[in-house]
Every structure is written in structure tokens, then in C-alpha cells.
C-alpha angles and dihedrals in degrees: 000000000000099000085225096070100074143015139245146216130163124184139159115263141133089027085301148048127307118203119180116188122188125182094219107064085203095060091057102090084052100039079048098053089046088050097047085045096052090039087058086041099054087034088060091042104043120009113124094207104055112078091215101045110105103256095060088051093048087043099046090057096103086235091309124133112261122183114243138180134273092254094051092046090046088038087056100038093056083052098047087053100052083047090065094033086062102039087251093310090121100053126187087191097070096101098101087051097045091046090044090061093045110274092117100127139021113313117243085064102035086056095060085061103101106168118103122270114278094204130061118247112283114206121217117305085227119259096224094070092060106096117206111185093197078185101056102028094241136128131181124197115197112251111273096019112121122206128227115177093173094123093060118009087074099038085042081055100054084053092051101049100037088057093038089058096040091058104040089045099033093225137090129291143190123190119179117186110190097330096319111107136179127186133198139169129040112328127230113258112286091026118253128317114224124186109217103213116209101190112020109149132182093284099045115097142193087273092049117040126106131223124229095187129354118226138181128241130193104172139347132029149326121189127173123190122196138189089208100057099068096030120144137167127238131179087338094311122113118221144184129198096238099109129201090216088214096067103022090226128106109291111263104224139169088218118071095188132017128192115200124180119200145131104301132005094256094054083048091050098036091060093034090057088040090058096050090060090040099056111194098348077069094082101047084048090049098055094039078061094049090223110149104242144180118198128185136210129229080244099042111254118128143227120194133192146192100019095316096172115257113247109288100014078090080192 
């Protein structure tokens, strides 16, 4: 893509990058004011390690109703659906598990803990016992049940924003939040060229990652989950923040990164990280969706499914 047909702008939020693309350079200062103001938005709403976001405050109610606003309830109603869609394999009640193996405060510190977890491993509190009343704004979380809206809440910002910029400027955008990314308005010509990384970790950034294959998005979303990204050591065992809800402990999958393209960032997210905690029923699931994916290998071979392109068609 010639680089003068759109504009850029990277910047830290939400515990990752956060890269905004427009295709009409003279739409950036606008598109980045819209993205900073849906990333402080989503932080205040949903974030598990601030005491006054409102999740901790859902969360700290003993079981009892609390009011919340129109984008947590639409934050945990988008996670109480992909909950149902995967037969509970994509669990917003995972937040007792994740804190009890160490993920119990933003990442880049709760990574530098290397002692083994106190705590024994805690499955899923049960999404079905979280009641949400869209009518009435409230939500009540059973006493003792921790959220973590991690699967949807990012990918549900990147919608957001990118829909939000592509109405107020009138021209195309791309936002891509951590490697979930959501495009709306008119594309530049040619679509957008997205690089599918195989092996990113924490440390690896938007200057030095490298693509395994380049594809090109229209509309939508593209979403990749990875075992390798939020990976941290305790006590000599190596652990990632993708949870099979059943056991309370990091999925053990035979996959260590899946690529999923859909309608929206948070439907892409929703079955990669799905897939993660499937395995290799993950494929035959994929296809029967219909949903375009790329899965990886611990060893680097890949399966792809539902007219994935092939390396080098970038369609």
C-alpha cells in the first residue's frame, strides 16, 4: 500500500499498542482524538486492575444489583454472548482464575513476579449466573465471582472506535488494539494490508514484528490469539492468560496462535480465542462457521479453514 494514501499514529493504552490508520491523512488529528476517547472509555468501564472502573465495583457488591452504564452493560453483554455462542469456552468469569496465577494487575508488572501461585487453580465462577437487566441498567455478579472481560472489551473497542471515526470523518479507518482490529468506512484502494504474526510476544512491537503472511481486509474484523503474547513464568512453569474455564488453569492447546476473520472484531476474537481453548476440534468447528482462519502449530506448521487465502494471494 503506497504509504501516502493513509495516516498513522501508534500509542500505549489498554496494557498494548494502539495503532490507528485513516485513509485520509487529514482526518488523523480527529480519528485520534475519537480512539483516545473510546480507550479511556473502555479503561474506566472495564478494566480489572483499577478500583473505580466499573467492573471492580460490579464485582465488590457482595451479589447485590449496581447501576452501570450503557457501554458495561454493552461490554458484558457482548461477553455473556460469546459465552453462550462457545458452550462456556469463552468465559467472562475467569477473573478469580487469571489473579490467582498471577495475572492480578497490569502486565507488564504482574509478569516480573516469579515465585509460584499461592493459591490453587480456581475454575470459572459460571457465566450464567451473572444477570445482566439491559432494561433496568443493572448487573449483579454473584459474591465471590471475578470478571475478566479481556476476550471482548478490547476487541468491542476497536468496533467502536473504528465506527465511531468512520462516521464523524467520512473516510476509512483501521484501529488495531493489540492485534484486534476493526475497520469501517470506505477503504483505501486495494483494502487494507495486514501483516498475521506467528510468534509476537510481550516484548515484540509494531517495529519489530515480523509477518508470516500479509492479507487484505475490507471490512470487518481480524482478530489473532496467542498463547505466546501474555506469557509469564511462576515457580518454573510457564503460563499464558488464555483459560479453559473448566480447570482454571492456561488452556492447553495444540495451537499456539489463531487468526480468525468476521463481521466485527469482537465475533473474530470471541472464536480465536475459542479455538485456542478447543484445540483441534477447533478446525472442524471453524469451517462448520464458516468463519476464514489461520491456526498455527507449536511447531509451526499451519491449518487453515474456510477460504483463508493461500500465502501470497493476500486476498
Amino acid at each position: 500500500m503506497p504509504a501516502a494514501t493513509y495516516a498513522q499514529h501508534t500509542v500505549t493504552a489498554l496494557g498494548t499498542f494502539a495503532t490507528l490508520l485513516v485513509a485520509d491523512p487529514a482526518a488523523l488529528d480527529a480519528a485520534r482524538d475519537l480512539l483516545a476517547a473510546e480507550l479511556a472509555a473502555i479503561d474506566a468501564a472495564c478494566s480489572r486492575f483499577r478500583p473505580d472502573s466499573e467492573l471492580s465495583r460490579a464485582c465488590a457488591t457482595g451479589g447485590h444489583p449496581v447501576p452501570v452504564s450503557p457501554l458495561f452493560a454493552e461490554a458484558l453483554s457482548a461477553a455473556l454472548t460469546a459465552a453462550e455462542q462457545t458452550g462456556g469456552d469463552v468465559d467472562p468469569t475467569c477473573g478469580r482464575a487469571l489473579a490467582g496465577l498471577g495475572y492480578d494487575r497490569d502486565f507488564a508488572l504482574a509478569r516480573q513476579e516469579v515465585h509460584a501461585p499461592r493459591r490453587p487453580a480456581v475454575p470459572a465462577g459460571g457465566w450464567r449466573e451473572v444477570l445482566l437487566d439491559a432494561g433496568r441498567q443493572e448487573v449483579t455478579v454473584p459474591d465471590g465471582v471475578l470478571l475478566d472481560l479481556g476476550a471482548t472489551a478490547k476487541a468491542l473497542a476497536a468496533d467502536r472506535a473504528a465506527a465511531a471515526i468512520a462516521a464523524a470523518t467520512g473516510c476509512g479507518v483501521l484501529v488495531n488494539l493489540g492485534g484486534d482490529i476493526s475497520v469501517a468506512g470506505p477503504p483505501p484502494e486495494g483494502g487494507w494490508l495486514v501483516g498475521v504474526a506467528d510468534d509476537a510476544t510481550f516484548e515484540t512491537t509494531t517495529a519489530s514484528v515480523k509477518a508470516s503472511q500479509v492479507v487484505v481486509i475490507r471490512d470487518g474484523g481480524l482478530a489473532t490469539s496467542s498463547v505466546l503474547g501474555r506469557a509469564w513464568q511462576r515457580g518454573g512453569a510457564w503460563l499464558h492468560h488464555i483459560i479453559d474455564p473448566r480447570t482454571g488453569l492456561p488452556a492447553r492447546s495444540c495451537w499456539r496462535t489463531v487468526s480468525v476473520a468476521a463481521g466485527s472484531c469482537v465475533d473474530a476474537n470471541v472464536a480465536s480465542t475459542a479455538a485456542i481453548v478447543r484445540g483441534e476440534p477447533a478446525v472442524a468447528w471453524l469451517e462448520r462457521q464458516g468463519l476464514p482462519a489461520r491456526l498455527v502449530r507449536h511447531d509451526g506448521s499451519v491449518v487453515t479453514v474456510a477460504n483463508w487465502p493461500a500465502p501470497g494471494s493476500g486476498e
